[in-house]
KEKE-3310 file (N, C-alpha, C; in steps of 0.2 Angstrom, whole numbers, plus 5000, padded with zeros to 4 digits):
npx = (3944:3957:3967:3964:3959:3949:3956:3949:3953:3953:3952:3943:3950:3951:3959:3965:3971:3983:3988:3999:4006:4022:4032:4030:4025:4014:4012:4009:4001:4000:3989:3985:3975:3958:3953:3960:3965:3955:3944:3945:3958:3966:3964:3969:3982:3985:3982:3994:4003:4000:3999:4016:4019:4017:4023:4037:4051:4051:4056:4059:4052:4062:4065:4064:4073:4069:4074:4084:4078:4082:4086:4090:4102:4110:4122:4126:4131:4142:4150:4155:4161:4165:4180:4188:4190:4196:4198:4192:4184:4175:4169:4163:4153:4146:4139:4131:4123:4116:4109:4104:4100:4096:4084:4074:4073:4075:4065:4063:4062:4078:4077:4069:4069:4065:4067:4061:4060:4071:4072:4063:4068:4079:4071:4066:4078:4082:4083:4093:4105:4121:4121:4114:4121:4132:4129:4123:4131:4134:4124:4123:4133:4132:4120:4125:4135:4123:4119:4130:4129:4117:4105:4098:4093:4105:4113:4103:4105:4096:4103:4109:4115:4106:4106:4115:4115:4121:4131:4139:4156:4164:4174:4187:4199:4211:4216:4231:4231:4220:4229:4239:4230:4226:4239:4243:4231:4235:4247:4243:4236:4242:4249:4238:4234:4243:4244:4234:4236:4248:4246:4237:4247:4255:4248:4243:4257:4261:4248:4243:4230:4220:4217:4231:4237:4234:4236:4249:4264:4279:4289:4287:4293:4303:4315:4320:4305:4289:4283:4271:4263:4251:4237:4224:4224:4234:4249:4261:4271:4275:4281:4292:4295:4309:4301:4290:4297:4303:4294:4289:4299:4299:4290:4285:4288:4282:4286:4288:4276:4269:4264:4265:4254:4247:4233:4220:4217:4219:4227:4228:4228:4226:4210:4202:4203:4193:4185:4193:4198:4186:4185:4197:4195:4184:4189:4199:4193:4185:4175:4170:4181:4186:4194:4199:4199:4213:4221:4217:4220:4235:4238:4232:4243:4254:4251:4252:4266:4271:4273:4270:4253:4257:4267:4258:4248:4256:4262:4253:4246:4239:4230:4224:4225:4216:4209:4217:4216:4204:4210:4213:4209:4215:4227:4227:4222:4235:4244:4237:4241:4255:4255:4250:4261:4273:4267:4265:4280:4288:4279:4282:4294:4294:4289:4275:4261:4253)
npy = (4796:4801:4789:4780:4762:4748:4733:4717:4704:4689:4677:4680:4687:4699:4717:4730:4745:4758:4771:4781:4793:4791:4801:4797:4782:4772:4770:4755:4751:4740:4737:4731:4713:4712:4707:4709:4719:4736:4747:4759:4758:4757:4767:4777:4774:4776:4789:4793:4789:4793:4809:4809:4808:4817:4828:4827:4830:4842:4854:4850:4851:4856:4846:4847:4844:4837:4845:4839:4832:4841:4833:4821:4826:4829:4817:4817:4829:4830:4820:4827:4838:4839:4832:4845:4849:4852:4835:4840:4849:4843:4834:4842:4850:4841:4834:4846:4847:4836:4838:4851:4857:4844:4839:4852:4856:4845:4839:4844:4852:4857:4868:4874:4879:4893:4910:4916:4903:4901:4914:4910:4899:4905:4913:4902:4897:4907:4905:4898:4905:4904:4889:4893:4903:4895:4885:4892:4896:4882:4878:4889:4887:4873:4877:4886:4877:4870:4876:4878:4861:4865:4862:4871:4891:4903:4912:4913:4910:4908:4912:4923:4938:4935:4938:4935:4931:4942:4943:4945:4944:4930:4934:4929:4931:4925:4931:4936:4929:4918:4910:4905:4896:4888:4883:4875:4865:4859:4852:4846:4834:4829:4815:4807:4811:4813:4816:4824:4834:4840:4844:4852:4861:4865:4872:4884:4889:4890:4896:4889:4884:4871:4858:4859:4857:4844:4835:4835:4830:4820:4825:4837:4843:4856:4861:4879:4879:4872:4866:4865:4858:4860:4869:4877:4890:4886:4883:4883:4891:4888:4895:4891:4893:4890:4884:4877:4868:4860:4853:4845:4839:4828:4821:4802:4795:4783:4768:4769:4778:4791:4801:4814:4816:4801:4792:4781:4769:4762:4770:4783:4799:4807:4813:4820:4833:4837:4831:4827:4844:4849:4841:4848:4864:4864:4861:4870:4883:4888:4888:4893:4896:4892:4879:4885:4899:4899:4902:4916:4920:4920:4929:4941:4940:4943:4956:4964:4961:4970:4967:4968:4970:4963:4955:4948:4944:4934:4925:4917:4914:4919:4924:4936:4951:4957:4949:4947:4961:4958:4960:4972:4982:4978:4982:4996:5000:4993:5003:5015:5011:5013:5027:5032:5029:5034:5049:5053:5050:5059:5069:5069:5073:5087:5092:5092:5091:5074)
npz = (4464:4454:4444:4454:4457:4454:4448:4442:4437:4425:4429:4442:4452:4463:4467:4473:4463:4458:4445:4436:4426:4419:4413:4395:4397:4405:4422:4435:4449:4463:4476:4486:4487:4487:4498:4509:4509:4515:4506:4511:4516:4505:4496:4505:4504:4489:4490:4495:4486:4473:4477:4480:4467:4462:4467:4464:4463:4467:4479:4496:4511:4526:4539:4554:4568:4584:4596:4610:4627:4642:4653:4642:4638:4646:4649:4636:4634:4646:4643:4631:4635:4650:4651:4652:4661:4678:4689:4703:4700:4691:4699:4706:4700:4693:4704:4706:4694:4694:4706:4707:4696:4686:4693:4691:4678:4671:4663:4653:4635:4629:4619:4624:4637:4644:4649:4657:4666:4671:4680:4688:4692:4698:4710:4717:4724:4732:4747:4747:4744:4739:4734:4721:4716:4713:4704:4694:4684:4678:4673:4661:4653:4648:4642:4633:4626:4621:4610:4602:4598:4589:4596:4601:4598:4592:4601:4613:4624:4641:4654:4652:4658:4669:4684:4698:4714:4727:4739:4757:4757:4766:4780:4786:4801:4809:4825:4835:4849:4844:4837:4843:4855:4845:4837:4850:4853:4839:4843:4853:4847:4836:4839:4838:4826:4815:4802:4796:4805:4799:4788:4791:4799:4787:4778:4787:4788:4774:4767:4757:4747:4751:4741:4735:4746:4751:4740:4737:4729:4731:4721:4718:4726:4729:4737:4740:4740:4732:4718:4709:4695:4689:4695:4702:4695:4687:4681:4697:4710:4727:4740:4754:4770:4782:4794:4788:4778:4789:4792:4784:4782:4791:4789:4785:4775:4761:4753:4737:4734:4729:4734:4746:4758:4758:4755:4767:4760:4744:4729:4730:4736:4751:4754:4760:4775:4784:4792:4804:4805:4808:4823:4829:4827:4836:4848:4850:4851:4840:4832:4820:4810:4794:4784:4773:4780:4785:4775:4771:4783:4782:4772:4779:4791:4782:4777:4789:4790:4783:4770:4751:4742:4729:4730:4742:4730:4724:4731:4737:4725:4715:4699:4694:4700:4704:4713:4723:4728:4738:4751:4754:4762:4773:4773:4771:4783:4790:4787:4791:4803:4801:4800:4811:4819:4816:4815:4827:4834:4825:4832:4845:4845:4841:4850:4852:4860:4857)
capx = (3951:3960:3972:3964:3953:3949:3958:3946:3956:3947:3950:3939:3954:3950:3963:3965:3976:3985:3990:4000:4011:4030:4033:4024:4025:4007:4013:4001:4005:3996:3990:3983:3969:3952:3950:3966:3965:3949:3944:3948:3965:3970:3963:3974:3989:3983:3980:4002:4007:3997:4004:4023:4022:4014:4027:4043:4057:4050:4059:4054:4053:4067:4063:4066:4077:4067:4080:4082:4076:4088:4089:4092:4107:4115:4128:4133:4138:4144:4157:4161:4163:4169:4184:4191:4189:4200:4194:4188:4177:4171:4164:4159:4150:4140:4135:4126:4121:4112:4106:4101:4099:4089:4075:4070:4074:4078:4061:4062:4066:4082:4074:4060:4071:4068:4075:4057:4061:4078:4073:4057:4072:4082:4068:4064:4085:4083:4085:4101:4108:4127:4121:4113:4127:4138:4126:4118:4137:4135:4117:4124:4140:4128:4113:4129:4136:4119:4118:4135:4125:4112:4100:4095:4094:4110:4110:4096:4106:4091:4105:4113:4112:4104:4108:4117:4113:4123:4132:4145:4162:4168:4182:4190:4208:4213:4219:4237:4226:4218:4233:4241:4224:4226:4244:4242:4227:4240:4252:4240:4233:4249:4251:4236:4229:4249:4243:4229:4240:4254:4243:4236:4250:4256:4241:4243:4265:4260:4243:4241:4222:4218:4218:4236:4242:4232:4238:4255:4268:4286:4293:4285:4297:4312:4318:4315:4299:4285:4284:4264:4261:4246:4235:4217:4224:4238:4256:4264:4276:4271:4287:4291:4300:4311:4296:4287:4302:4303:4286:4289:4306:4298:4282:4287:4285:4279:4290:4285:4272:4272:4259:4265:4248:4242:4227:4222:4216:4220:4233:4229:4231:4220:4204:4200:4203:4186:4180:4197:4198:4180:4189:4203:4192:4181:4195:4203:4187:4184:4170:4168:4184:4186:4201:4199:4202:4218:4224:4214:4225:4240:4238:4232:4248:4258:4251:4255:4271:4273:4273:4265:4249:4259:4268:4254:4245:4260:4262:4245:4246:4233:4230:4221:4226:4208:4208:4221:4213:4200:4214:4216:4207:4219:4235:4224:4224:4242:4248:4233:4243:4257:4254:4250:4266:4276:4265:4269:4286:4287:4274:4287:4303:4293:4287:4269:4256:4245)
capy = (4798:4799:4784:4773:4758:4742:4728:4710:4698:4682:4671:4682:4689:4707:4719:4738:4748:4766:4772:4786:4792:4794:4802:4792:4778:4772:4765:4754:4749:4735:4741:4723:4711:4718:4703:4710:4727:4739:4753:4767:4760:4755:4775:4780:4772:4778:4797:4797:4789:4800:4814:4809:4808:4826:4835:4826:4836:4851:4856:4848:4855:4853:4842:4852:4836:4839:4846:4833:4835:4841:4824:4817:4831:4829:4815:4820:4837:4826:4815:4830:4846:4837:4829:4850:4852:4847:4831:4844:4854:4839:4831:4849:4852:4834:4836:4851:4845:4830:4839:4856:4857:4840:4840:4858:4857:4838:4835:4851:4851:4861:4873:4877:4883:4901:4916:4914:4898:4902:4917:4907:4896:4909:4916:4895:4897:4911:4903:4898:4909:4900:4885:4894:4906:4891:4881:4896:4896:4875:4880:4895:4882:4868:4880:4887:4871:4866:4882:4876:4858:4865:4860:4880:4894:4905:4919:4911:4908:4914:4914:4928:4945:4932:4942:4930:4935:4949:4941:4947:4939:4928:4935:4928:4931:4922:4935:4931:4923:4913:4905:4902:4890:4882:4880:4872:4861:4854:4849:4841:4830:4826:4809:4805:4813:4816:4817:4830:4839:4842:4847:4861:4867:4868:4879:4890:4891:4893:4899:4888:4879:4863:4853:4859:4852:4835:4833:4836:4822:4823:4825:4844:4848:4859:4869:4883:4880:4868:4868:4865:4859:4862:4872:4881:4894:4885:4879:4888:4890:4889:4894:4887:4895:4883:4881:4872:4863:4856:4849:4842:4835:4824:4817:4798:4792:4775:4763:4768:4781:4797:4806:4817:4813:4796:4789:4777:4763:4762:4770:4790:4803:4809:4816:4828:4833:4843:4829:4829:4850:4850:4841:4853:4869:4864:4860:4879:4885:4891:4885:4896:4895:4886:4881:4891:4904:4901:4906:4923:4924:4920:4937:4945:4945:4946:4963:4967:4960:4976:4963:4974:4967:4961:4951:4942:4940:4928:4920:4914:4911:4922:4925:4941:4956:4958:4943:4950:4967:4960:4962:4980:4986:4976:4986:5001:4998:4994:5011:5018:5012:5014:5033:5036:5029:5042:5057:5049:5050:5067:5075:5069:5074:5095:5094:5094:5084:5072)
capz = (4464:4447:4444:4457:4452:4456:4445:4442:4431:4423:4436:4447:4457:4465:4468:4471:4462:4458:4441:4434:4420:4420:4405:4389:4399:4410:4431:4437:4455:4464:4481:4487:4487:4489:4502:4513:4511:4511:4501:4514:4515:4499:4495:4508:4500:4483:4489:4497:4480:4471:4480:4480:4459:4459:4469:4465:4460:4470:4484:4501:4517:4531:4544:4560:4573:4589:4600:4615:4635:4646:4656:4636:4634:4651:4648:4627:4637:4649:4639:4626:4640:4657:4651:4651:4670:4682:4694:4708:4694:4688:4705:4710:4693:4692:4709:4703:4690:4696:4712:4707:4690:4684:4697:4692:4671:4669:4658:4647:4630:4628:4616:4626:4643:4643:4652:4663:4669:4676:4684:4691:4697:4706:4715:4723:4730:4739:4754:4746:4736:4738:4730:4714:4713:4712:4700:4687:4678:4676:4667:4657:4652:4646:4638:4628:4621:4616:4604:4597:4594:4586:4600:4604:4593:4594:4606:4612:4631:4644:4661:4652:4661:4677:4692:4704:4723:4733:4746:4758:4756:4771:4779:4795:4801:4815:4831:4839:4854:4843:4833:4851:4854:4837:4839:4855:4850:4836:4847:4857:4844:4831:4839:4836:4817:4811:4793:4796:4809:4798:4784:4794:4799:4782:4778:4791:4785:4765:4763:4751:4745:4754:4737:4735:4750:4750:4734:4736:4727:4734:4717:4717:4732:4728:4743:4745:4737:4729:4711:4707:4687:4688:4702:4701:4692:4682:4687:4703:4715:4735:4745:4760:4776:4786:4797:4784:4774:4793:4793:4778:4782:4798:4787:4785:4766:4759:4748:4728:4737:4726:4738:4754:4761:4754:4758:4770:4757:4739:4729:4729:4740:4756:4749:4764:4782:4787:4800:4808:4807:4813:4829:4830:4826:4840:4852:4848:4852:4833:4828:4814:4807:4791:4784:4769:4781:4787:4769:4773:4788:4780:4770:4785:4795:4778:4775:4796:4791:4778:4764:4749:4741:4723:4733:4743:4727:4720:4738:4736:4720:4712:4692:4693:4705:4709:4720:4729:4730:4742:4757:4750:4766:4779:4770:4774:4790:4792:4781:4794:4810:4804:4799:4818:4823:4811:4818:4837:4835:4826:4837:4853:4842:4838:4854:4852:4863:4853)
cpx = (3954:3964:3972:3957:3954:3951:3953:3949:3950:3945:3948:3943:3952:3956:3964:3973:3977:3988:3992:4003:4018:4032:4027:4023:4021:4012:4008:4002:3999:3996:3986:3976:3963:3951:3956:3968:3958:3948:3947:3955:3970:3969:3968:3981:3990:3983:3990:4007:4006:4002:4013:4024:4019:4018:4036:4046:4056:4055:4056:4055:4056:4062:4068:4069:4074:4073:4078:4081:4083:4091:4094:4100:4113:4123:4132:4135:4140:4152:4159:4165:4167:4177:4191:4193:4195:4196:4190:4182:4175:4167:4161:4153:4143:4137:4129:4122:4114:4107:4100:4097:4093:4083:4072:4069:4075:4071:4058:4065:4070:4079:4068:4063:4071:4071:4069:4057:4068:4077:4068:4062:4077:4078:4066:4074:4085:4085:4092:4105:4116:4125:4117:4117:4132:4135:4123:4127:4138:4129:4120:4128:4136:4122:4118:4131:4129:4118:4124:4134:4122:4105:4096:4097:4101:4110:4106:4098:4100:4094:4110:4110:4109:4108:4110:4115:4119:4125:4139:4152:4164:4172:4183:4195:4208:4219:4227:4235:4226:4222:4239:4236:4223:4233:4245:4237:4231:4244:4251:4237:4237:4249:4245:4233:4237:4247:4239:4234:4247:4253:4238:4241:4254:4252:4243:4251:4263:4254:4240:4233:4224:4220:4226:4238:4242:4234:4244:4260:4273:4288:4289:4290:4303:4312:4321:4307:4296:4284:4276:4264:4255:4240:4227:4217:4231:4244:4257:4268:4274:4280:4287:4297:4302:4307:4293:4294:4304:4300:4288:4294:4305:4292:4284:4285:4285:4283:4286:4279:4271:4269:4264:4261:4243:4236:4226:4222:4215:4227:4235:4230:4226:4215:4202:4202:4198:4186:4188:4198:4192:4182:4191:4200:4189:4186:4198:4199:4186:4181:4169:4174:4186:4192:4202:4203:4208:4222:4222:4221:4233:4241:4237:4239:4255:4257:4253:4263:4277:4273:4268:4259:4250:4262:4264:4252:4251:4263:4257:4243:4237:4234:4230:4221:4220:4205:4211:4221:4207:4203:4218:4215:4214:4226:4232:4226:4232:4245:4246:4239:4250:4262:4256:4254:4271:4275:4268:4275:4287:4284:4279:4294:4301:4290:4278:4265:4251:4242)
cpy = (4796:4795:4779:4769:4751:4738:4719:4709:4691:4676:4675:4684:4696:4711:4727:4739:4755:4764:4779:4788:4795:4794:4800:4783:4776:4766:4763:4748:4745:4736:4735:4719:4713:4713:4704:4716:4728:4741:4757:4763:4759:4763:4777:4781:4775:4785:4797:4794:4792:4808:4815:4811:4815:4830:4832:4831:4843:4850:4853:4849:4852:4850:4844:4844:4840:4838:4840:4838:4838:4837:4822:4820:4830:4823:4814:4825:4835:4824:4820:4837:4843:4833:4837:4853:4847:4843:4832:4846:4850:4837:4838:4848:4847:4833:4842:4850:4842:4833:4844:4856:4853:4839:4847:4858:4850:4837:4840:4849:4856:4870:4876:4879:4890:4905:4915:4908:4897:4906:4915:4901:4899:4912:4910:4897:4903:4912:4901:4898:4906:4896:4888:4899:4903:4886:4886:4897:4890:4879:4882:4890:4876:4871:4884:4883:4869:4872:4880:4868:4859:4863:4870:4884:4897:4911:4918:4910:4912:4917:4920:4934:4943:4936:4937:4935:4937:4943:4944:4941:4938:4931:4934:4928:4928:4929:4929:4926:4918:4907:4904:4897:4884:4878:4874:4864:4856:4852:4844:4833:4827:4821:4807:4806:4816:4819:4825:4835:4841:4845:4856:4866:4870:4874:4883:4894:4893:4898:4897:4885:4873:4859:4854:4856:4844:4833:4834:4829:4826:4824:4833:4848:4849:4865:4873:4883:4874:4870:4862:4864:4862:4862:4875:4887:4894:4883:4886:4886:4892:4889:4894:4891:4890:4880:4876:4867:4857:4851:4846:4836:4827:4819:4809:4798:4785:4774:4764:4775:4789:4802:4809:4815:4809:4793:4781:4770:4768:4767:4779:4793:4805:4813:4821:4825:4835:4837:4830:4837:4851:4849:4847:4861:4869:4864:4868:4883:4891:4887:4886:4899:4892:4883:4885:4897:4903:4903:4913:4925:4924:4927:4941:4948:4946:4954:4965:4967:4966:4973:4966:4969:4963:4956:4945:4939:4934:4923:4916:4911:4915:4922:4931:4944:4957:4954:4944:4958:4965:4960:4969:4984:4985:4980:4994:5003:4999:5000:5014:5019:5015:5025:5036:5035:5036:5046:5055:5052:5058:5070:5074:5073:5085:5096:5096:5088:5082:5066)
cpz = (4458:4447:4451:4458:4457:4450:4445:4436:4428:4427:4441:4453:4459:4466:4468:4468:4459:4451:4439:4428:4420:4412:4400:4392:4405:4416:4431:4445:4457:4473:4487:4488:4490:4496:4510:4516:4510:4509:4504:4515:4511:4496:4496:4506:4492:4484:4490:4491:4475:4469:4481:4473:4459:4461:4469:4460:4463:4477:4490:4507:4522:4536:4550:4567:4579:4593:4607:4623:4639:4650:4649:4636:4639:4650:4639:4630:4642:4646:4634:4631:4646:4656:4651:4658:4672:4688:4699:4706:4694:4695:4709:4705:4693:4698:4708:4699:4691:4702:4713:4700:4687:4687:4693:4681:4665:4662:4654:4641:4629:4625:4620:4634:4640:4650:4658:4670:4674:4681:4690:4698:4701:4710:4719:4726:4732:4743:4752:4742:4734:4731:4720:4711:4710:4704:4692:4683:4673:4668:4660:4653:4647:4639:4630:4622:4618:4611:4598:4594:4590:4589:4601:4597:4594:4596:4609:4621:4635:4651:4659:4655:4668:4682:4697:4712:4726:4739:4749:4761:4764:4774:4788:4796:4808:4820:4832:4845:4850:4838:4838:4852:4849:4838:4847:4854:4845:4838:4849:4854:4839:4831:4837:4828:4815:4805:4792:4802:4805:4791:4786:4793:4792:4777:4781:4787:4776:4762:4757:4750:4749:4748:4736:4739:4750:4746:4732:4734:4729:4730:4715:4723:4730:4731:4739:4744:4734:4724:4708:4697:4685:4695:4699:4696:4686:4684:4692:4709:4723:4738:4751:4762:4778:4791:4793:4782:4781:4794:4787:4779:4789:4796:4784:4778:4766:4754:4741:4731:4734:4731:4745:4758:4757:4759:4762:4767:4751:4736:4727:4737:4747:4754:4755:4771:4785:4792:4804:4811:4811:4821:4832:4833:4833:4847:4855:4851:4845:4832:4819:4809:4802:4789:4778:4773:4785:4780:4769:4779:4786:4775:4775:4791:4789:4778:4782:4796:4786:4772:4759:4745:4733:4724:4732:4739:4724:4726:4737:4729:4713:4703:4691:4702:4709:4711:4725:4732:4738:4749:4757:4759:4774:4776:4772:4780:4794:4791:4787:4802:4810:4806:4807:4819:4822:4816:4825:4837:4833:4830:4843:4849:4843:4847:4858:4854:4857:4854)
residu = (UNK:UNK:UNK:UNK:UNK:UNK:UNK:UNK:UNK:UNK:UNK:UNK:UNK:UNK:UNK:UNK:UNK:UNK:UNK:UNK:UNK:UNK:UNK:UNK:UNK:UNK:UNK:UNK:UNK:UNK:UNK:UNK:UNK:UNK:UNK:UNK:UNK:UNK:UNK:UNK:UNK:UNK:UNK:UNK:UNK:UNK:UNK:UNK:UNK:UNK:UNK:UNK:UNK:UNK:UNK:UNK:UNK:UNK:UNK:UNK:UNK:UNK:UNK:UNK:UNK:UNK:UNK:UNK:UNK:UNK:UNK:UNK:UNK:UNK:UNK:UNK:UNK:UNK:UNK:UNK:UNK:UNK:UNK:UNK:UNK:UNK:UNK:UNK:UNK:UNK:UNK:UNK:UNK:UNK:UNK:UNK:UNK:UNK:UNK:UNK:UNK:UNK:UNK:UNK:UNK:UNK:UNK:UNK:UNK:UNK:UNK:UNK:UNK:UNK:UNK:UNK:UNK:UNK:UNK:UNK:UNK:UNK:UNK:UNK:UNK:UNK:UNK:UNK:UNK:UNK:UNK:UNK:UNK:UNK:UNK:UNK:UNK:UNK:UNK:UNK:UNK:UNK:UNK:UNK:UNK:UNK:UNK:UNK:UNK:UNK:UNK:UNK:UNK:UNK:UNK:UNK:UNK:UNK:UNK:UNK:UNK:UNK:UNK:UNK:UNK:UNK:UNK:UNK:UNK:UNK:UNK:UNK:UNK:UNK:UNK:UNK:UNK:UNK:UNK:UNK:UNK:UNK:UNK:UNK:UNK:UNK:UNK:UNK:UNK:UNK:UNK:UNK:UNK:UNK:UNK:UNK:UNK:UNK:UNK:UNK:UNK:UNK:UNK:UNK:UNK:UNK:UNK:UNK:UNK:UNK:UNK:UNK:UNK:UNK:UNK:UNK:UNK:UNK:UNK:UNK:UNK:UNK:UNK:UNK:UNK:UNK:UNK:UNK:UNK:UNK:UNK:UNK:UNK:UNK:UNK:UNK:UNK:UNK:UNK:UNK:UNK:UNK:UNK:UNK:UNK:UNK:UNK:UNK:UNK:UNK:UNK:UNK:UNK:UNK:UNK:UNK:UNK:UNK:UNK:UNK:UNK:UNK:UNK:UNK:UNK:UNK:UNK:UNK:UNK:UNK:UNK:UNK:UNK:UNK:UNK:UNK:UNK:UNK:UNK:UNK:UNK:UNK:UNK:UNK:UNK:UNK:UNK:UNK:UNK:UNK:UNK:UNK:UNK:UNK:UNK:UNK:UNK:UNK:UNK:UNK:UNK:UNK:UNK:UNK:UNK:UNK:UNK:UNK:UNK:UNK:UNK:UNK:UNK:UNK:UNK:UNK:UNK:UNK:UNK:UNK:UNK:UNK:UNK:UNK:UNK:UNK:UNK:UNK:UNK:UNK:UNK:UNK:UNK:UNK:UNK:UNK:UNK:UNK:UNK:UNK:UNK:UNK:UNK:UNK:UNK:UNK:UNK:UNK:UNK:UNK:UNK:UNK:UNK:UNK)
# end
């Protein structure tokens, strides 16, 4: 190999070494004692210095940063993404995350999720399509930022175009019967679950979300109404019949206490009522009740009440009309019934049996 030799001085020293020339002036690098190194690895060190002086000043080829696994990625999109959600999102989200997500993709490299692997993974939930309805938005949410890292190519998302699964929308309204059974039921149990029994009923009076109520501070209450800074869909106002402002007006408050419904230890609010409604439900004999759907039912006899569909959606607190389109059929209905009363009454006034 040109410019690498072995060096023997007079005092019988050995030593390899590398030679080359910078400019008019001879390098002569010392690559170590012949008794410390051997030949094939003082070679070795002789061919990558070699090699450096023959190609410096050329151009030299990017060094491509292996994108990381998707275990590695989860908490940087963690601490830069999650601080944008609000505390529901987020314990929804990281649940998913954690639950659905890292078992099925956790030891992939970013870069290497394709559109196969997604669709390989909606075809294992099948069996429940909910939970990857709920979960392929996290994915998409995640596989996006990392394109805005630099971890994926760009364009490069594979749950775009993913087909979420077909399901038909819930819908329960509670019968007059059955909100005589429930009313009853609450009665019966107020002395004992006050908190959760006065929380219902405000559900049932408002129609508001569950987190809205559990979450209510007394400094949001200005009769005739609740004044929400911030709600699922942004600040809002839940207004309140004298029925409710009653329930409201009878709920005891705690000294320094900002919560309506605080919690039984520490210094936040009541995190949920589901085991008590489970009770209740049960009790009613509504098993299959949830309390979501007493906001359902609370449009339900709005729209019986002739209340038009513009309305309920700012009752309810909607953003977008076509969430308050999916009770378009029960206005149907009422316009249907009260068509027939109309013709009734003319057809008895012209004289015509109908």
């Amino acid at each position: 190999m040109t410019g690498f030799g072995l060096r023997i001085r007079a005092s019988g020293h050995k030593s390899w070494i590398v030679y080359h020339r910078r400019g008019r002036e001879q390098v002569k690098i010392s690559l170590g004692a012949v008794g410390s190194v051997n030949a094939e690895a003082a070679r070795g060190q002789a061919r990558e210095i070699l090699a450096a002086v023959a190609t410096a000043g050329l151009p030299r080829p990017v060094v491509q940063k292996q994108a990381p696994t998707f275990d590695e990625y989860i908490e940087a999109f963690w601490a830069d993404y999650a601080r944008h959600w609000k505390p529901l999102t987020q314990s929804t989200n990281r649940r998913v995350i954690e639950k659905e997500l890292k078992p099925i993709f956790g030891p992939m490299a970013l870069e290497r999720i394709r559109r196969s692997d997604v669709m390989r993974w909606r075809d294992d939930m099948s069996g429940r399509p909910g939970v990857f309805n709920r979960a392929l938005p996290v994915l998409a949410g995640m596989l996006a930022y990392a394109e805005q890292l630099g971890h994926r190519a760009p364009g490069s998302n594979p749950c775009r175009r993913t087909p979420r699964y077909r399901r038909v929308p819930k819908e329960r309204f509670l019968s007059a019967a059955e909100y005589r059974r429930l009313g009853a039921v609450l009665a019966m149990v107020a002395g004992f679950e006050p908190a959760a029994v006065a929380a219902v009923r405000l559900l049932l009076l408002t129609g508001a979300r569950v987190s809205e109520i559990l979450t209510l501070r007394w400094d949001y209450l200005q009769p005739p109404r609740l004044h929400l800074p911030d709600s699922k869909t942004g600040p809002k106002f839940i207004y309140l019949g004298a029925n409710a402002i009653a329930i409201l007006e009878v709920i005891p408050r705690r000294d320094e206490c900002p919560w309506v419904f605080p919690a039984g230890r520490g210094e936040g609010p009541l995190s949920t009522i589901y085991p008590q409604w489970e009770k209740i439900r049960r009790a009613a004999a509504l098993p299959d009740v949830r309390l979501h759907d007493l906001r359902h039912s609370f449009a339900s006899v709005a729209i019986n009440a002739g209340v038009s569909l513009m309305l309920i959606g700012r009752l309810l607190g909607h953003s977008q009309p076509e969430t308050t389109a999916r009770y378009a059929h029960l206005e149907d209905r009422s316009v249907g019934d009260a068509a027939k009363r109309v013709s009734r009454s003319l057809g008895l006034a012209l004289g015509v049996s109908i």
